[in-house]
MARBA-3410 file (N, C-alpha, C, O; in Angstrom, 1 decimal):
101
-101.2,81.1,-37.9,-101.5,80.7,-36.5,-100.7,79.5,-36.1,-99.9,79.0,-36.9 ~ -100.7,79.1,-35.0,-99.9,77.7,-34.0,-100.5,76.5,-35.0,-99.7,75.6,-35.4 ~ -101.7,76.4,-35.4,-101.9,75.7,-36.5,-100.6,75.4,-37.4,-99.6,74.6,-37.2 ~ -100.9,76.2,-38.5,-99.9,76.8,-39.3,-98.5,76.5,-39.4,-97.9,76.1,-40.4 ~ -98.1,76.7,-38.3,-97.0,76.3,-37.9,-96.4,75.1,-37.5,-95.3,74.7,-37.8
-97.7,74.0,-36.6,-97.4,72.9,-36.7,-97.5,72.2,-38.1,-96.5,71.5,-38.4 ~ -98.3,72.4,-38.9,-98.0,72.1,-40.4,-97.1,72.1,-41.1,-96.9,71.3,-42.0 ~ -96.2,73.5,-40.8,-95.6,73.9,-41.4,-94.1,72.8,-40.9,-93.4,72.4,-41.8 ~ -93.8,72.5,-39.7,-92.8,71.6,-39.1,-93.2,70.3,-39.6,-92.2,69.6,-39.8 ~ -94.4,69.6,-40.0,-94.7,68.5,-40.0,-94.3,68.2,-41.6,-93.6,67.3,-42.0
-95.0,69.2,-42.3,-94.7,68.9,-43.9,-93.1,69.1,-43.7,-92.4,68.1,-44.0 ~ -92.2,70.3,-43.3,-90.9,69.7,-43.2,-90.4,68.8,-43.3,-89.8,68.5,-44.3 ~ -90.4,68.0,-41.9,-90.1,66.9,-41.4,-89.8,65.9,-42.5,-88.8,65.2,-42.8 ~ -91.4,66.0,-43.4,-91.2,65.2,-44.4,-91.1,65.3,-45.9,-91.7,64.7,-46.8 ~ -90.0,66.4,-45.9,-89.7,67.0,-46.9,-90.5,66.9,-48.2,-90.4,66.4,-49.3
-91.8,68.0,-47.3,-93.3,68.1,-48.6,-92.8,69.7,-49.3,-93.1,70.5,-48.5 ~ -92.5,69.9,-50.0,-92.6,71.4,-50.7,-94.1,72.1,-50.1,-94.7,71.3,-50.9 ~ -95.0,72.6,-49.6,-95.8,73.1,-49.3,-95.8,74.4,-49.3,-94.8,74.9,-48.6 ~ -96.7,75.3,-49.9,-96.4,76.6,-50.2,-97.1,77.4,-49.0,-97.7,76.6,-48.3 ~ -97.3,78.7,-48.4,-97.8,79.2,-47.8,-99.1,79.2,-47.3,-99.6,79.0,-46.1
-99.9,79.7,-49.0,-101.5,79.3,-49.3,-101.8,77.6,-49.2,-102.9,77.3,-49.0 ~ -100.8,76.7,-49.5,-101.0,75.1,-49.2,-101.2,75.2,-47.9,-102.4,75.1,-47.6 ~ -100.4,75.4,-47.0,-100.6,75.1,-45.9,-101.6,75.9,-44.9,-102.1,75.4,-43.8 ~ -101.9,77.3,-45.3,-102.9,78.1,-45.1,-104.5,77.0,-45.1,-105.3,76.8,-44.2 ~ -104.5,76.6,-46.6,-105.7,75.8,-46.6,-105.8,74.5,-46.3,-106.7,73.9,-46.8
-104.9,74.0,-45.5,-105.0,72.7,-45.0,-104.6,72.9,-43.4,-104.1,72.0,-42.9 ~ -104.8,74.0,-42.6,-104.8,74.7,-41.4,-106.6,75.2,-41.4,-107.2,75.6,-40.4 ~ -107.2,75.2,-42.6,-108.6,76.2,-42.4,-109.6,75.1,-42.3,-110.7,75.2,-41.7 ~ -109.2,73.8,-43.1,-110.5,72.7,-43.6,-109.1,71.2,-42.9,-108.6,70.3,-43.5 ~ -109.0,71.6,-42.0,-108.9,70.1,-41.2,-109.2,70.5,-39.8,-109.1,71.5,-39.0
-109.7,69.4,-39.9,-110.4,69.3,-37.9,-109.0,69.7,-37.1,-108.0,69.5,-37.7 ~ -108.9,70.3,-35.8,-107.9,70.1,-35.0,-106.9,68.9,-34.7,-106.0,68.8,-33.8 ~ -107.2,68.2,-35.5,-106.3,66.8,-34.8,-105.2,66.5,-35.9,-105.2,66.4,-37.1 ~ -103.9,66.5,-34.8,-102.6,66.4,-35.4,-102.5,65.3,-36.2,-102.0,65.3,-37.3 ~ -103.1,64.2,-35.7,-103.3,62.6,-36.5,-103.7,62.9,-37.8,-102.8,62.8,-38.7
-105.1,63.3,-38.3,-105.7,63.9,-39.2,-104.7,64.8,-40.4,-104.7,64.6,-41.6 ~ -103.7,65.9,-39.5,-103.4,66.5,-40.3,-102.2,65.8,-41.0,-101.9,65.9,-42.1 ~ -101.6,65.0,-39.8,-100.3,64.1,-40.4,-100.7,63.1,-41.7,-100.2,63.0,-42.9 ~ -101.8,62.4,-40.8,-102.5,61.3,-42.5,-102.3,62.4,-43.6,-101.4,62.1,-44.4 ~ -103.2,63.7,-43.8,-103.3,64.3,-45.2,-102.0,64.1,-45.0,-101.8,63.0,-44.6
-100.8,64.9,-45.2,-99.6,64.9,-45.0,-99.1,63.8,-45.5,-98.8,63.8,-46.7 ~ -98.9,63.0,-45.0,-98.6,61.5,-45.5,-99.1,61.1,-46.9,-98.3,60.7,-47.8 ~ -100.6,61.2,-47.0,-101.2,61.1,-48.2,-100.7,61.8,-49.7,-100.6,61.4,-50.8 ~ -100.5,63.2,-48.9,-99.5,64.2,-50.2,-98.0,63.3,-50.7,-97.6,63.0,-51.8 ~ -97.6,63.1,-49.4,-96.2,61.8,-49.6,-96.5,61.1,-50.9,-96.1,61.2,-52.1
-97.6,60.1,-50.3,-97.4,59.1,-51.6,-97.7,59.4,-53.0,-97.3,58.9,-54.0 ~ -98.7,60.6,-52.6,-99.1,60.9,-54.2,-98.5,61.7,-54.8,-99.0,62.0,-55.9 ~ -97.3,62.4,-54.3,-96.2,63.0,-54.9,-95.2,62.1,-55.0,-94.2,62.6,-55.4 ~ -95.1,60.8,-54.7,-93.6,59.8,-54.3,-93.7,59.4,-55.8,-92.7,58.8,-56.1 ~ -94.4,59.3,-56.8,-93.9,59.2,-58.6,-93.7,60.1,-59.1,-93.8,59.9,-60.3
-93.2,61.6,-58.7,-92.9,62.6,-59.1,-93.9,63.5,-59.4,-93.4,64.6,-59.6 ~ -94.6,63.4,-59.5,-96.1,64.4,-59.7,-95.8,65.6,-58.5,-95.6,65.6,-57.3 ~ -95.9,66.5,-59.7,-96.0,67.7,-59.0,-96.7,68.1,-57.6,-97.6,67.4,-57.2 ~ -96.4,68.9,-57.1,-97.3,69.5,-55.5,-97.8,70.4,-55.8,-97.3,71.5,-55.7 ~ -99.4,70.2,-56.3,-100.3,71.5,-56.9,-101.5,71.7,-55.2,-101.9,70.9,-54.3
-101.8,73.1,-55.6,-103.1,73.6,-54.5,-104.5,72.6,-55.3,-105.5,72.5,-54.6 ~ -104.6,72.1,-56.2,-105.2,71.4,-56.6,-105.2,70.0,-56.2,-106.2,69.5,-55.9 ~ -103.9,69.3,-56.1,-103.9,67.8,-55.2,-103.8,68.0,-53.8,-104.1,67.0,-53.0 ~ -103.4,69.1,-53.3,-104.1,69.1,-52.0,-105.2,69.5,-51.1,-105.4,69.2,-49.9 ~ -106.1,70.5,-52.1,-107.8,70.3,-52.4,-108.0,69.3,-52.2,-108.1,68.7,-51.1
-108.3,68.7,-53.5,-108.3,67.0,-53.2,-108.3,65.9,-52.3,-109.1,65.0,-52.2 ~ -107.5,66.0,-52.0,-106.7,65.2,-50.4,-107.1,65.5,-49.3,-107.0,64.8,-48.3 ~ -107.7,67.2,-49.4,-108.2,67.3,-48.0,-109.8,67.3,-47.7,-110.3,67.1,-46.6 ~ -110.5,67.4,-49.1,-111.7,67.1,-49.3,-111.7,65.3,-49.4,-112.4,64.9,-48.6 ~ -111.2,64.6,-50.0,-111.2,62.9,-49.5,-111.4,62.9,-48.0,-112.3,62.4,-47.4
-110.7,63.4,-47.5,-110.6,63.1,-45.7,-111.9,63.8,-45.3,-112.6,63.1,-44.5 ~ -112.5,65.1,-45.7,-113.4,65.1,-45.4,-114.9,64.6,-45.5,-115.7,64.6,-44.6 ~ -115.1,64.2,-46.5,-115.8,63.2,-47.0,-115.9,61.8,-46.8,-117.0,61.2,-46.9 ~ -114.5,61.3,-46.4,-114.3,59.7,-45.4,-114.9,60.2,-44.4,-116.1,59.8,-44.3 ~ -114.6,61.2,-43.3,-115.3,61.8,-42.1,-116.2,61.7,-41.8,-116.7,61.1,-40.8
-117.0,62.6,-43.2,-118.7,62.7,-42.9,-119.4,61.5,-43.0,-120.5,61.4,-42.5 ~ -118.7,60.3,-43.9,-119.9,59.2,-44.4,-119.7,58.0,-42.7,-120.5,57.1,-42.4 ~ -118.6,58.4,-42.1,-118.4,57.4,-40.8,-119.7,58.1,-40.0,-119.7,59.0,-39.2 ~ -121.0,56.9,-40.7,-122.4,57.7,-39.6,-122.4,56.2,-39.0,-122.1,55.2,-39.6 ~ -122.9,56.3,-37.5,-123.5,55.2,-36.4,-124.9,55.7,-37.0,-125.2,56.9,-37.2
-125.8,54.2,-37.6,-127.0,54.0,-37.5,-127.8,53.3,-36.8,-127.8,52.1,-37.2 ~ -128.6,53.5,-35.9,-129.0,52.3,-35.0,-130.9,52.5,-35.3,-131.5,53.5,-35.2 ~ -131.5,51.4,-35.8,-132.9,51.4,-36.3,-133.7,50.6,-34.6,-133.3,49.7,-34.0 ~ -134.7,51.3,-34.3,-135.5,50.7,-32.9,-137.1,50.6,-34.1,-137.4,51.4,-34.9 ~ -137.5,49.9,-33.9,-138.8,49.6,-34.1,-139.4,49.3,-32.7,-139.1,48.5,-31.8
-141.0,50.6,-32.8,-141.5,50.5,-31.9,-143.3,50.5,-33.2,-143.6,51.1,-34.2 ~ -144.0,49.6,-32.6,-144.9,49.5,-33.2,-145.2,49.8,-34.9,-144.8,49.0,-35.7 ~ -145.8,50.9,-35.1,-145.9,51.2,-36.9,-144.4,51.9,-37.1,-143.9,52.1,-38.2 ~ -143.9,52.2,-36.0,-142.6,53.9,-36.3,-141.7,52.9,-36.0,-141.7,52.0,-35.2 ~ -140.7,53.3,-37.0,-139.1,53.2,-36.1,-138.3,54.3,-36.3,-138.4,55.3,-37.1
-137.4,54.2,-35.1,-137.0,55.6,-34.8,-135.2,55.6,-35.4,-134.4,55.1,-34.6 ~ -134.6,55.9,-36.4,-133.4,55.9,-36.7,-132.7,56.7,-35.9,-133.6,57.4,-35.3 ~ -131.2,57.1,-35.5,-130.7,57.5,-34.7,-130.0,57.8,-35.4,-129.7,56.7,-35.8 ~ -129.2,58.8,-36.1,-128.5,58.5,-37.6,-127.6,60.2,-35.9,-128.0,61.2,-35.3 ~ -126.4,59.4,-36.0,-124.9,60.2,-35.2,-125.8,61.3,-34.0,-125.5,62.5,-34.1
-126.9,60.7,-32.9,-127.5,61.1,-31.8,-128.6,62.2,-32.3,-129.1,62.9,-31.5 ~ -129.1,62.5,-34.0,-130.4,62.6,-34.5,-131.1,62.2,-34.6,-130.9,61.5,-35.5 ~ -132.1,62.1,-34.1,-133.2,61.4,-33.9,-134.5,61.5,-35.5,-135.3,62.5,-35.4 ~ -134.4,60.8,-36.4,-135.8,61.2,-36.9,-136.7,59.9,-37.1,-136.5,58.7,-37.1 ~ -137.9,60.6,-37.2,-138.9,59.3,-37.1,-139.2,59.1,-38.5,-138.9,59.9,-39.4
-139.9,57.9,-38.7,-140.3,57.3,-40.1,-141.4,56.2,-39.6,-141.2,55.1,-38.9 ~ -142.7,56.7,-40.2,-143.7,56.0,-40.3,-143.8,54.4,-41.3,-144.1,54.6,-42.5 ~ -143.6,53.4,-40.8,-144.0,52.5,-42.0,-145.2,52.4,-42.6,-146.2,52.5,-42.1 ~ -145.1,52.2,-43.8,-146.0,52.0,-44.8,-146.8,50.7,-44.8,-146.6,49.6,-45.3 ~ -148.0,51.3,-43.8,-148.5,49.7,-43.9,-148.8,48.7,-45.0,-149.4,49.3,-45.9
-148.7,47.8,-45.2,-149.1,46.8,-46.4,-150.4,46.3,-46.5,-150.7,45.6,-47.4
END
């Protein structure tokens, strides 16, 4: 797809060896954002710039790190209203009763 293809110009660019199926799966598990896909990209850079090979395994890797930096950037904001506070954990709302003492 247009994905795909932007990947495919970008890892060029920066003369990444990237195989078909590499770039297939770093088109299926990255968000839409060219920034995003450039960082992994870049990130492949440095961790191939000591010569280490370009495996579908280090770029598993690389794209699962980004996804996982992703998910843990949560907004927590705690309201205490009487016995409850109400956490807000990324515009979820759950409630939590305190344990009275």
């Amino acid at each position: 797809g247009e994905l795909e293809e932007i990947i495919k110009k970008k890892a060029a660019s920066f003369n990444l060896p990237l195989s078909q199926e590499m770039v297939r799966y770093i088109a299926l598990n990255s968000n839409t954002s060219i920034n995003e896909i450039e960082g992994n990209l870049i990130k492949l850079l440095v961790k191939t710039s000591d010569g280490k090979r370009m495996t579908m395994e280090l770029v598993c890797d690389t794209i699962v790190e980004t996804m996982v930096r992703e998910a843990t950037k949560i907004n927590i904001e705690i309201i205490f209203i009487n016995d409850l506070f109400i956490i807000h954990v990324n515009a979820r709302i759950e409630l939590w009763e305190l344990l009275k003492r």
